[in-house]
Residue, then its C-alpha position, 0 to 999 in steps of 0.5 A: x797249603x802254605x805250609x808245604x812251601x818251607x819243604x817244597x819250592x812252590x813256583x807258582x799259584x793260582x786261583x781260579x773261578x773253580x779252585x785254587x791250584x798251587x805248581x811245584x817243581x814235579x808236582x801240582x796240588x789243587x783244591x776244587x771250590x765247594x759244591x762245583x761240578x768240573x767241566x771239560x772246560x775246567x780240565x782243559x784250563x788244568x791242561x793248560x797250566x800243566x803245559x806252561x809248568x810241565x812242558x816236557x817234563x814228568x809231574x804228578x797232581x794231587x787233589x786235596x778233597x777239603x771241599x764236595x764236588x762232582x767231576x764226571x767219571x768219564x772227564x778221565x778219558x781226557x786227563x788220560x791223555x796229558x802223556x806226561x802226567x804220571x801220578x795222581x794222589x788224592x788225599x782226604x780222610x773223608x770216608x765219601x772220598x774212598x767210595x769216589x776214589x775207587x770208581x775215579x781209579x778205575x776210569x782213570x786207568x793210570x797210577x791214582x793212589x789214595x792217602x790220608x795226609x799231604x807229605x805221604x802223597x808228596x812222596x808216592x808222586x815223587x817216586x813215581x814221576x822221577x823222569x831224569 
């Protein structure tokens, strides 16, 4: 993800026992571990970074899907509720992540796009998380 930080101002990174989250000015990235299950314990921990970074301001996320990992459908009830997440781009070129991609949109019932490379899904997050 390193190579995103000569376009975009990275703010901050973190790694976690669960995958590595990178914060920039409107927009998060993460990549999960392999072979995780996320929790609502790990949701909550995302939370948490979205309030100290995205306090009253509109962000996006972005999952980079490198890595196979399980997350409950029913977890997006939770993400649902972050009133100032806006947008959440998934992007892999893994055909397993289409199939996922469609049932995670339909329980996440907010604006969840798929793509093929990081820069087209930098660019949807940022059209659609303008706030100011």
């Amino acid at each position: 993800m390193n190579a995103l930080t000569s376009k975009h101002r990275l703010i901050k990174a973190y790694t976690l026992d669960f995958g590595y989250i990178e914060i920039y000015p409107n927009f998060a990235i993460g990549s999960m571990n392999d072979g995780i299950d996320l929790t609502l314990e790990n949701i909550s921990s995302l939370a948490s970074l979205a309030e100290i970074h995205y306090r009253n301001k509109n962000f996006g996320y972005i999952s980079l899907r490198k890595n196979s990992y399980a997350i409950d459908p029913a977890l997006y009830a939770y993400i649902k509720e972050v009133e100032n997440l806006k947008a959440v781009a998934i992007v892999s070129t893994k055909e397993i992540f289409k199939h996922n991609y469609k049932i995670e949109k339909y329980f996440y019932g907010k604006e969840m796009k798929l793509f093929r490379n990081i820069e087209n899904a930098i660019q949807w997050v940022h059209a659609n998380c303008n706030d100011q």
